[in-house]
N, C-alpha and C positions, 0 to 999 in steps of 0.2 A: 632357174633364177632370173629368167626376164623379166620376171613383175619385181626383183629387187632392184636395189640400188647396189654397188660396189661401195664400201667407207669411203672414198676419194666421191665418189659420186656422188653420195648422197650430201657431204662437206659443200662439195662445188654448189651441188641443188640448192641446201636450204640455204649458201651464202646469196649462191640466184636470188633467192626469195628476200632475204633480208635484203640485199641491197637495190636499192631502187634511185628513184628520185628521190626519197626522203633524203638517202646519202647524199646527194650531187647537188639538189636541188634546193630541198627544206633545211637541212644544216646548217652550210653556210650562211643565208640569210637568216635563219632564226638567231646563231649565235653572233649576227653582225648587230643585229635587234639589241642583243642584252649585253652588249660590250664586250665579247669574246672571252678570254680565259676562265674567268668566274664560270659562264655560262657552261663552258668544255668541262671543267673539273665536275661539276654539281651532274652533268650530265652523266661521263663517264660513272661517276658513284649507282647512277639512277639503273645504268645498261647493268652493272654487277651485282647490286641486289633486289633490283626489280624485274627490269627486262630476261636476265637471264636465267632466274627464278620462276618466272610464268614460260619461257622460252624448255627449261628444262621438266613444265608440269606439261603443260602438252607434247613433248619430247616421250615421256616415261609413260604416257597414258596410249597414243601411240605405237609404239615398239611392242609393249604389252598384248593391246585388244590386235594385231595386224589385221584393219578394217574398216571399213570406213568410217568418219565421225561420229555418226550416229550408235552403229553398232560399237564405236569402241568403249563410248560412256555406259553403257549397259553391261557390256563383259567386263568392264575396270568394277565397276559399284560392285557392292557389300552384298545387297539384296538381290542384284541382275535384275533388279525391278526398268518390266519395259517405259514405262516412263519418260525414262530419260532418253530416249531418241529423238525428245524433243531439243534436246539440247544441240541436236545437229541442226537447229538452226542457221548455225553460226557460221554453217559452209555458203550462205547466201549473197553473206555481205559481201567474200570473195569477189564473188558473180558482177554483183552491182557497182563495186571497185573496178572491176576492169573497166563496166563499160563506160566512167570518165577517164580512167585510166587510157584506154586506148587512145581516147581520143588526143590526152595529154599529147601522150606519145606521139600520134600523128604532127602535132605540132614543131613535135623536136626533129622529126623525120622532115618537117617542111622546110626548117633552118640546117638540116644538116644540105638539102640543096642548094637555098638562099646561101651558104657562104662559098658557094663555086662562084656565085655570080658577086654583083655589088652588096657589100652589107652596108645599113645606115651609117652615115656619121656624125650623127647630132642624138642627144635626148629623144629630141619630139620627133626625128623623121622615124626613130626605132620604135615610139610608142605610138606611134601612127601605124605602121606597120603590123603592128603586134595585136591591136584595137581591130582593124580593117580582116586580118587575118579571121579573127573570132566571131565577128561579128555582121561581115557582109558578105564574105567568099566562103560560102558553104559547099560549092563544087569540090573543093580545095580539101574542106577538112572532111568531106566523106570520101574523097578516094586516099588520103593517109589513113584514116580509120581503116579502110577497109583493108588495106594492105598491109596495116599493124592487127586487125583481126583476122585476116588471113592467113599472116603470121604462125600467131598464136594456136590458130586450129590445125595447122597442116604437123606444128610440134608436137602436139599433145595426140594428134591420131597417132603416132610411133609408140606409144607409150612411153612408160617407166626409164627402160635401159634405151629402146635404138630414140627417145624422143627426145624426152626430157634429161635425162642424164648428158646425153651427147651433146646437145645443144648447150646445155655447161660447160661441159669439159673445154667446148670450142671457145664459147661467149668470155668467160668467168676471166680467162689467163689473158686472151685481148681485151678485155677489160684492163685487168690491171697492169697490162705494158702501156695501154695507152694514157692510164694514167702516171704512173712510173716515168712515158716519155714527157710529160707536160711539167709532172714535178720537178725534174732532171732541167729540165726550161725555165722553170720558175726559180730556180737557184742561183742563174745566170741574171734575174734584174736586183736591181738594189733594195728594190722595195721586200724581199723574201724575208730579211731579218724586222722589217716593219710586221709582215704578215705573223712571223716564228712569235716574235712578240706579244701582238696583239694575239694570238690563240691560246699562250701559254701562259701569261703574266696576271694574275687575275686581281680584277679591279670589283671590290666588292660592292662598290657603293652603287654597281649596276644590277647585284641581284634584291630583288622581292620575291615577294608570293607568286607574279604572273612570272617572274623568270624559272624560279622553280618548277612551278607547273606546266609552262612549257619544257624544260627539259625533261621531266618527268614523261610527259606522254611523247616527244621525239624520240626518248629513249625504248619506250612502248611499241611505237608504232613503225618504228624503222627495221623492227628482227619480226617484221609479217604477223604478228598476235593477235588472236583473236579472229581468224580467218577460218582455220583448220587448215593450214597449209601444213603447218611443223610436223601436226598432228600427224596429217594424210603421208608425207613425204617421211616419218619418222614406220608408219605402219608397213613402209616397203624396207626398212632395215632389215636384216637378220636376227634372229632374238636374243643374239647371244655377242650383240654387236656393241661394244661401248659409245653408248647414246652421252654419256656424262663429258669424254671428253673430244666425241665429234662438237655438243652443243657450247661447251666453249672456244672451240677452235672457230666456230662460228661466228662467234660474237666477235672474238676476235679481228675476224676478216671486215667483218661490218662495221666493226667500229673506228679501226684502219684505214678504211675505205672514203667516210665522214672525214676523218681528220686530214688524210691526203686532200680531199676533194680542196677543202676548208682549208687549208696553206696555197693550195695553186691557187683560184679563186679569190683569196683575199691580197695575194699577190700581184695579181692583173689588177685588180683594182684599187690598191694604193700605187703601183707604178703611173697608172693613168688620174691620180688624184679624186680620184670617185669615192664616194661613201659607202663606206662598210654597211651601213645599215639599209642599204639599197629594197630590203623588201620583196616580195613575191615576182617582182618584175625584175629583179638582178638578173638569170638567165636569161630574159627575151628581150630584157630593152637593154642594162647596163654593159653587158658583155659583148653583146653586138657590136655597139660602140668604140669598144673600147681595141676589139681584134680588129674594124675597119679602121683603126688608125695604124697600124701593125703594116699596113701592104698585104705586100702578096705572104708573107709570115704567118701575118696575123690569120689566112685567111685558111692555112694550113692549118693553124693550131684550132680553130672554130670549128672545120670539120671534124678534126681528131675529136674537140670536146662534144659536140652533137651527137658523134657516133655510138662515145662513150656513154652519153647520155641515155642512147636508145639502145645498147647491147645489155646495160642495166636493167630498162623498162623492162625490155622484152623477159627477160631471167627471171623476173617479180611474177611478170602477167601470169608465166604458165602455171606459176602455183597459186594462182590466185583461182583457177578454174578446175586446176587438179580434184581439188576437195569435193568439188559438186558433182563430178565424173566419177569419181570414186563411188559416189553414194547413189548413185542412178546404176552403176554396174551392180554395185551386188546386193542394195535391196531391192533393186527390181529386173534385176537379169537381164539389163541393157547389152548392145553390143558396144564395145566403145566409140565403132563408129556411128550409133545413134543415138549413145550420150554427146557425144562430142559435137554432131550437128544441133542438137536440142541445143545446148547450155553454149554454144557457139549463138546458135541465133538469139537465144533471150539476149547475153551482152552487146551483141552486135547494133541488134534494133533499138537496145535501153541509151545505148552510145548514140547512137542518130538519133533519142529525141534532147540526149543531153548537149549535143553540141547543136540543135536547132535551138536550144531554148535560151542562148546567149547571142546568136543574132538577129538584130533588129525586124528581120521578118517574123520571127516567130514569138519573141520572146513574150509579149503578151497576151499569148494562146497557150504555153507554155510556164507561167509564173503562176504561183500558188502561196497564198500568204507570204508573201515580199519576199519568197525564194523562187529563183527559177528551180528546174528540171535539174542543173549539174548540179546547183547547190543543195538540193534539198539530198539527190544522192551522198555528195561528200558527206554532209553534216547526218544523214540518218546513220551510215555506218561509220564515219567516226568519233561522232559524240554519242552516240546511243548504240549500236550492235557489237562495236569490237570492242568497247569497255563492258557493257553487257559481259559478251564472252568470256573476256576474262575472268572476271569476279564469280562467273557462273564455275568455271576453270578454276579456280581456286576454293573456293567455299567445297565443291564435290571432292578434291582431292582434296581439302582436311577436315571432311565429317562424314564423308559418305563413303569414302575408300576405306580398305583396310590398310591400315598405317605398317601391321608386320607384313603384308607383299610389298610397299613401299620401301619399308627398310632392307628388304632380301633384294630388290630389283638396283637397289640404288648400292646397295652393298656389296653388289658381284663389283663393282667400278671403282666404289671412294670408300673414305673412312665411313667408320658412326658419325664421329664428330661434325661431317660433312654432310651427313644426312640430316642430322637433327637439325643444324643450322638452316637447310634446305625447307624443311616440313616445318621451321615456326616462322618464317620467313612467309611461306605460301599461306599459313594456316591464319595467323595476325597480322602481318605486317603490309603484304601487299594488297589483301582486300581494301584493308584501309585508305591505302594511299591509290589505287585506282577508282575508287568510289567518290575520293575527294574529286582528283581527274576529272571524273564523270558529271558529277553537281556543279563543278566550275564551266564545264562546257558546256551545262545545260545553263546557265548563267542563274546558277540556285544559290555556289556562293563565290 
């Protein structure tokens, strides 16, 4: 059983996976964006029959083929028509995720030392900082990268149980003490029932269509879909393992995770009078701020929250590579330690041209149709490869599967009633609205 997971394991894994910075990072400011409560609810609705609807069709497909992506859409389908191998595409995006990913993370890894020393105390000397960091000290961000991709390859050569699992089991529960300790903190300023408020109280007149559809796809893209991660980490279950209520225990965790993040968070920031709608720079400029007014407190709680930050990153990264290693082991009878240096170096290297192409030395050697290198990364796999995936993921499992192994596989776990809801839900409902997703992010509508 080394190539499985344990059910605790595998829970801990794909919560790894789900939670990332979208929890810590994207939540909070996205629902500071859309006026909070409104945004929460619409969201929550979006995780229950969207997110954990494509979350449980990559789940069952999965568990099922035990194999890599590729191979498992070939042994799921009707016809076993080889064809579909192509559809392992989608373990790519993973790949090219991490390598901004990493770098991300290098940066968090760079504030989690920044708050040993002095952190800014103004707006502009943070976004000075934050600007300088990205943009002109590339010493800086290639020895965090490497150390966050060093990381990530030293866990994944263990495999399954002594790698990946472990590094869970470790990461996932100081995870949530350390958040647990900050919330337990956040209860103690007066601004907590301003934050309790404003996350729960919802104010309609702040959603439209761009709110919707951002909740829509933060609810998408925050439980890891469209990666192959679910997939790949679901194919090391046991076959006889209930996938139905590991993958809501999941969502669970994840969505738990969001909304802790999002009451501490918006509670530092109405104590310190700062706007909610702070934006993509809330974590590196706002927050900075806001703990170096704190002392030496404050200076505690900014490590605790960095750390947090990067125990997260890390738990995402490994499955974001899982899938590609997966697929190099067993259709091409790799060793995993020469998948692992392969698909280590591609992200490693695609990360060093992505964070050259956002400072000033490089960037216009680097830009390509008025996107640099990081951006045209983020935006190929998150507007085009992981909504791809899915839609790809949904359309196969309701025309191309057989619908009675779906209801037998889904039937050892839940009711009919449960399934049937599950399979028109997959089959109508969510093509539609990630398709919408998708045309909007292509700015079609």
């Amino acid at each position: 059983m080394k190539n499985h997971f344990s059910r605790v394991g595998f829970i801990l894994a794909a919560a790894g996976s789900a939670v990332g910075l979208g929890n810590i990072w994207k939540f909070p400011y996205v629902t500071g964006e859309y006026g909070g409560g409104a945004f929460v609810l619409v969201y929550l609705l979006a995780i229950l029959f969207i997110g954990l609807t494509v979350f449980l069709a990559e789940a069952v497909i999965g568990q099922n083929a035990q194999s890599d992506v590729a191979t498992s859409f070939i042994k799921t389908s009707k016809s076993k028509n080889q064809n579909w191998k192509f559809a392992g595409f989608i373990i790519f995006s993973g790949l090219i995720i991490l390598s901004f990913y990493s770098v991300v993370l290098g940066w968090i890894l760079n504030y989690v030392f920044t708050s040993f020393g002095t952190l800014p105390s103004d707006s502009k000397a943070a976004g000075s900082a934050f600007e300088t960091l990205i943009s002109k000290d590339i010493a800086s961000q290639i020895i965090y990268h490497t150390v966050i991709a060093g990381s990530v390859i030293f866990i994944v050569l263990k495999g399954i149980k002594r790698g990946i699992e472990k590094i869970n089991l470790i990461l996932m529960p100081l995870l949530g003490l350390i958040l647990l300790g900050l919330l337990f903190y956040s209860f103690t300023l007066d601004s907590f029932s301003t934050a309790l408020n404003f996350m729960f109280y919802p104010d309609w007149s702040k959603i439209d269509s761009n709110a919707l559809l951002a909740a829509l796809g933060q609810a998408f893209f925050t439980l890891s879909l469209g990666v192959g991660a679910i997939m790949t980490y679901s194919a090391s279950l046991p076959k006889n393992a209930n996938f139905v209520k590991s993958s809501i225990i999941v969502a669970i965790v994840d969505t738990a995770i969001a909304i802790t993040a999002g009451l501490i968070i918006f509670s530092f920031l109405f104590e310190a009078g700062a706007q909610s709608s702070a934006g993509p720079g809330l974590v590196f400029i706002s927050l900075p701020v806001i703990f170096s007014g704190w002392g030496v407190l404050g200076q505690v709680i900014s490590i605790s929250f960095f750390v947090a930050l990067v125990f997260a990153g890390i738990t995402s990264a490994v499955s974001m590579i899982e899938p590609s290693l997966k697929f190099f082991i067993e259709r091409f009878n790799f060793t995993r330690k020469k998948a692992t240096i392969l698909c280590g170096g591609i992200f490693y290297i695609l990360g060093i041209i992505a964070l050259l192409s956002m400072t000033i030395a490089f960037k216009d050697s680097l830009t390509f149709f008025g996107k640099n290198a990081f951006d045209w990364m983020d935006f190929m796999t998150s507007s085009v490869m992981m909504p791809l995936a899915a839609i790809l993921t949904c359309v196969f499992l309701g025309y191309f599967v057989d619908k009675e192994l779906l209801r037998r596989i889904f039937t050892a776990h839940v009711s009919l009633t449960v399934f049937n809801i599950w399979y028109f839900l997959i089959k109508f409902i969510v093509p539609i609205a990630i398709i919408t997703l998708f045309l909007n992010k292509l700015g079609i509508i």
